[in-house]
C-alpha positions in Angstrom: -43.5 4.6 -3.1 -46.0 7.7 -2.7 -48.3 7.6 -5.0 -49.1 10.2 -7.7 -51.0 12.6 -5.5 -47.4 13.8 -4.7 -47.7 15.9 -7.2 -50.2 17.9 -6.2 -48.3 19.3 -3.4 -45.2 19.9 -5.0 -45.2 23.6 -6.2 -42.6 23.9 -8.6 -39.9 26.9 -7.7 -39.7 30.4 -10.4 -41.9 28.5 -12.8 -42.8 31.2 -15.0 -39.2 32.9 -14.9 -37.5 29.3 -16.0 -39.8 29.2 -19.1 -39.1 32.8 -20.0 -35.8 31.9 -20.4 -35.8 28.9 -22.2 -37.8 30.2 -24.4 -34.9 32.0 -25.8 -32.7 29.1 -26.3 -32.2 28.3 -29.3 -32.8 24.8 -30.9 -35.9 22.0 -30.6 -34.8 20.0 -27.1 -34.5 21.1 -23.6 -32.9 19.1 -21.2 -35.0 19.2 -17.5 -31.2 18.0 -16.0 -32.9 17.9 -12.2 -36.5 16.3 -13.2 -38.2 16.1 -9.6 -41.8 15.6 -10.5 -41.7 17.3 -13.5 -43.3 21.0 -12.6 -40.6 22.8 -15.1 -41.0 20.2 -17.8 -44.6 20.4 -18.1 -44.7 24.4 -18.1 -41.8 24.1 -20.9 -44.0 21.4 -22.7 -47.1 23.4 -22.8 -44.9 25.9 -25.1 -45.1 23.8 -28.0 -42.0 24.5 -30.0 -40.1 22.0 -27.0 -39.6 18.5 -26.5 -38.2 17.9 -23.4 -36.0 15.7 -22.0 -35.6 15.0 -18.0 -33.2 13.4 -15.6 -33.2 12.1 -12.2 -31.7 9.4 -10.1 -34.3 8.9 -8.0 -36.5 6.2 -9.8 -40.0 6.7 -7.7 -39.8 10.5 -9.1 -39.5 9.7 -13.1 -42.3 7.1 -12.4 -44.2 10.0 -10.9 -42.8 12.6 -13.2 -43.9 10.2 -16.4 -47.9 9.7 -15.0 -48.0 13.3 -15.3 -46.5 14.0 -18.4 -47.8 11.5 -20.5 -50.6 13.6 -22.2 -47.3 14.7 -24.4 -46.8 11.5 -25.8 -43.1 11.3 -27.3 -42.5 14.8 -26.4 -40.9 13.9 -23.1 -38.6 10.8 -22.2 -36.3 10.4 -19.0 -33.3 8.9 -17.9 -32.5 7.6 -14.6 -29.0 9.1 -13.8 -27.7 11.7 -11.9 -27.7 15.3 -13.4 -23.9 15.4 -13.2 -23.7 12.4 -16.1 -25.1 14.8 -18.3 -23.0 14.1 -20.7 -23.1 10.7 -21.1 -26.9 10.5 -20.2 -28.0 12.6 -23.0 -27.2 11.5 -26.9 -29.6 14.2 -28.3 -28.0 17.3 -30.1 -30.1 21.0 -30.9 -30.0 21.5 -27.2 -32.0 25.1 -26.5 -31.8 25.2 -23.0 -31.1 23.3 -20.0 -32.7 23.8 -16.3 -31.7 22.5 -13.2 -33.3 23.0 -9.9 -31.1 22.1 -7.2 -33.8 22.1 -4.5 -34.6 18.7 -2.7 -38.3 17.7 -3.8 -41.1 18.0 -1.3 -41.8 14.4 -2.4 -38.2 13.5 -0.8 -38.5 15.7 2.1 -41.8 14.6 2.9 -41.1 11.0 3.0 -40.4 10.0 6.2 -39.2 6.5 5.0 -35.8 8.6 2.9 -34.8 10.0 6.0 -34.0 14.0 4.9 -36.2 15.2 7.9 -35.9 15.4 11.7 -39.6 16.4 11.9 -40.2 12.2 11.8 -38.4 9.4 13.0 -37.0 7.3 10.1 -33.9 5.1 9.0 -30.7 7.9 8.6 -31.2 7.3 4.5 -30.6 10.7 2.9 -29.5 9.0 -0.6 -31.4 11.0 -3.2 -30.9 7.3 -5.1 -31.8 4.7 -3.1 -29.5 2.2 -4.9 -26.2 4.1 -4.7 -23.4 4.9 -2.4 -23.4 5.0 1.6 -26.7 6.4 3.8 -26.1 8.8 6.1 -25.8 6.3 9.2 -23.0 5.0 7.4 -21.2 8.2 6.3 -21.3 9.6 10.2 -20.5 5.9 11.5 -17.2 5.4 9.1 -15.9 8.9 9.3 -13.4 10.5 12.0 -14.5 13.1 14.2 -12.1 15.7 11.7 -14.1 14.5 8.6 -17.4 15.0 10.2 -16.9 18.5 11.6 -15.4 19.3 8.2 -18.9 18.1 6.6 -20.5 20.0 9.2 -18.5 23.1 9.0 -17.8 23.4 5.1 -21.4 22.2 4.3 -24.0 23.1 6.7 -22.0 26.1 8.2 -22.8 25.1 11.2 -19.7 27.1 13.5 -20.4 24.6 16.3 -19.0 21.4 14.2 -16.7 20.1 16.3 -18.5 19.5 19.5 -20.8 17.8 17.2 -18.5 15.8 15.5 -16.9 14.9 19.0 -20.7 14.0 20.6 -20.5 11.2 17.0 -17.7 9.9 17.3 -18.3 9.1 21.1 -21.5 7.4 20.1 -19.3 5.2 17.6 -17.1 4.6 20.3 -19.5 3.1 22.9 -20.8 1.0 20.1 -24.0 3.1 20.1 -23.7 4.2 16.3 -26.7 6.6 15.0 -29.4 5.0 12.9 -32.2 7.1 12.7 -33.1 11.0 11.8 -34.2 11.6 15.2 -31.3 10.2 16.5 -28.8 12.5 15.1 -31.7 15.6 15.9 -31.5 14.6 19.5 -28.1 14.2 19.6 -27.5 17.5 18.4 -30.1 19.6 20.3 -28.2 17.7 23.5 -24.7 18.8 21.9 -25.4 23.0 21.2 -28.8 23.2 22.7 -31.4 26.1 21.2 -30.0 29.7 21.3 -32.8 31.9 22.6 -34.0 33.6 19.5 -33.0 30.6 17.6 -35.4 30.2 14.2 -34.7 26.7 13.2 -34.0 23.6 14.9 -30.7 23.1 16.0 -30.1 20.3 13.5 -31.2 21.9 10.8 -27.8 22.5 9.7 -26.4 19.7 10.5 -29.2 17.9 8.4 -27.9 20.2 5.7 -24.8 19.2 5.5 -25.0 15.2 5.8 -27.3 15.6 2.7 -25.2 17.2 0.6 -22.0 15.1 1.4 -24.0 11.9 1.0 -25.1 13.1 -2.4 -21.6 15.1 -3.4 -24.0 17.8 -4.3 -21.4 20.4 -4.6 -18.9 18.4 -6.4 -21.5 17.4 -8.6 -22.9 20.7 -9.4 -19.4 21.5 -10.2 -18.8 18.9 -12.7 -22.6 19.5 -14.4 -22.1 23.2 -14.9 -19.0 23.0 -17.9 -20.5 19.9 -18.8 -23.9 21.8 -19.5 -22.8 24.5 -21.2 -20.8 21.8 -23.5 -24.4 20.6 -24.3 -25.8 23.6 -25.0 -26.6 24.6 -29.2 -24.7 28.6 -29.5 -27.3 30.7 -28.1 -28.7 28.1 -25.5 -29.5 29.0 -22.3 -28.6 27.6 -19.3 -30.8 28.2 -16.3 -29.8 27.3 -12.4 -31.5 27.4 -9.4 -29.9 26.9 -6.2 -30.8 27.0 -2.7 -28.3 28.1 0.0 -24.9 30.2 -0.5 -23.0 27.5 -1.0 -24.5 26.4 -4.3 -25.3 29.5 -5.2 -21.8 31.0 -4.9 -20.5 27.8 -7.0 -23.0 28.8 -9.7 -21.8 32.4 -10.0 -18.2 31.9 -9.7 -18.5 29.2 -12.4 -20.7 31.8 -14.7 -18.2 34.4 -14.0 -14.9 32.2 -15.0 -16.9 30.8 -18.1 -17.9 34.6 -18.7 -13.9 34.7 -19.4 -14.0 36.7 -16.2 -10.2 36.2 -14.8 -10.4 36.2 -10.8 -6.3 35.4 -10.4 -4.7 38.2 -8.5 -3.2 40.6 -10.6 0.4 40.0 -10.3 -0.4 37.0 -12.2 1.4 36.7 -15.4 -0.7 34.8 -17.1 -4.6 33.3 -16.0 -4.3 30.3 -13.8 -8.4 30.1 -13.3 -9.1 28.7 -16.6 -11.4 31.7 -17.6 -12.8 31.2 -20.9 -15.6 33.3 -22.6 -18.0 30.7 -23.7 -21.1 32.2 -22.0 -23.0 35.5 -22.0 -24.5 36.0 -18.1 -27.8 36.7 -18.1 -29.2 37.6 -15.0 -26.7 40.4 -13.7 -28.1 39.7 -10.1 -29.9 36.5 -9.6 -34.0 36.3 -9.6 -35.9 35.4 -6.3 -39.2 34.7 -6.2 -41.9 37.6 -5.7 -43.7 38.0 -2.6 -46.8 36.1 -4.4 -44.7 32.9 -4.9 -43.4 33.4 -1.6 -46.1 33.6 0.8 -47.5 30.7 -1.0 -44.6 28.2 -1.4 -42.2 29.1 2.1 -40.1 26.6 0.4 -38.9 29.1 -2.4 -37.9 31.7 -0.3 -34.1 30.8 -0.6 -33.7 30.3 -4.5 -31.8 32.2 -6.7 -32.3 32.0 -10.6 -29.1 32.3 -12.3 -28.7 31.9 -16.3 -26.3 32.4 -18.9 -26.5 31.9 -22.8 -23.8 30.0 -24.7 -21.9 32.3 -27.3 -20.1 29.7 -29.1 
């Protein structure tokens, strides 16, 4: 495990926006549902009305995340689980305000040893906990060329995900599975190649979108969001950041149908969505970091804040 000097170059995401926010909420607790190393919990600790409660499933991060909050004492606990058990996770009622941060942690990224990054050479991990479910080499080495390009296509957006998927499978084939990051970056720079004007790696993408099926990211998010809200004390806030357009259009349509925004067509005769107004949306467009924030932290150019306030 890194040690605790991690933290000093993590830079947490929107920092003062988040805390903004939940101050707002109403109620004594606020639930940090995507702990990382505990950036947003200690700027919502240092306003003192707040205990704060944080989850994560990756256990080397709460370790991390408790060193650095323990000048709070009893103020702060976590629970190792994954943000999507929020309801099960969490007994504690007078919920203000709960913040996730979808982002992965510059922590995980930066470990070679979880295998996130094709900057390094490292097992094909990508498992935001270590201890659960298939790695990556596994995923790409038990799924059929159509699953693959679907993870690549649906996830990563990656529009060349089938020649991709094909160059995989042949691997497999031959015996020759892929087992490392730079395995699978080579594999696809050799597949597509680099466009001329091209500014990312080839893989990049790709990368993307093995992450987020190993994890079930979006199909997690999807389950936290109700289940959130459900937490929430009337006039909590809920707070999201996400990261690239897929979570972030998850986000908005799932504020907009608990907004009791109907989108059935409108021959329907009667909503089919499930639209029901339990939330107030907050942000009308979502919050990106200023230039400030950007310039130092490239890392936060992509996030979008998105919150909403519980009505009932």
């Amino acid at each position: 495990m890194q040690s605790s000097s991690a933290e000093f170059t993590h830079q947490t995401v929107l920092r003062d926006e988040v805390v903004e926010f939940v101050r707002t909420g109403s109620g004594s607790t606020v639930i940090d549902a995507t702990l990382g190393l505990g950036g947003h919990s200690e700027a919502i600790l240092d306003a003192p009305e707040f205990d704060v409660i944080g989850i994560d499933q990756d256990a080397a991060a709460i370790e991390i995340a408790n060193e650095r909050l323990a000048r709070f004492g009893k103020r702060f606990h976590a629970v190792n689980a994954n943000f999507g058990e929020i309801a099960t996770a969490v007994s504690e009622t007078d919920i203000a305000a709960i913040v996730a941060d979808l982002g992965v942690s510059s922590m995980q990224l930066d470990d070679a040893a979880r295998g996130f990054s094709f900057r390094t050479s490292a097992p094909l991990d990508m498992r935001m906990n270590k201890n659960a479910g298939m790695t990556a080499a596994e995923l790409l080495e038990t799924s059929t060329e159509a699953e693959i390009a679907d993870i690549l296509y649906f996830y990563g957006e990656e529009r060349r995900s089938r020649k991709i998927a094909r160059w995989i499978t042949e691997k497999n084939a031959a015996g020759e599975p892929l087992r490392t990051t730079d395995e699978l970056a080579n594999l696809v720079e050799r597949a597509i190649g680099k466009r001329p004007g091209d500014k990312i790696h080839p893989a990049t993408r790709t990368f993307q979108a093995v992450r987020i099926a190993v994890n079930r990211e979006l199909d997690v998010l999807k389950e936290f969001i109700p289940a959130a809200i459900e937490k929430l004390n009337s006039g909590g806030v809920l707070a999201i950041i996400s990261f690239h357009s897929l979570e972030d259009r998850i986000v908005k349509q799932a504020f907009q149908r608990l907004s009791g925004r109907c989108s059935c067509p409108p021959r329907f005769p009667k909503c089919m969505c499930g639209a029901v107004k339990m939330i107030e949306i907050l942000t009308r467009k979502p919050i990106l970091p200023g230039e400030a924030e950007q310039e130092k932290n490239p890392r936060s150019r992509s996030a979008k804040l998105r919150v909403g306030r519980r009505l009932t």
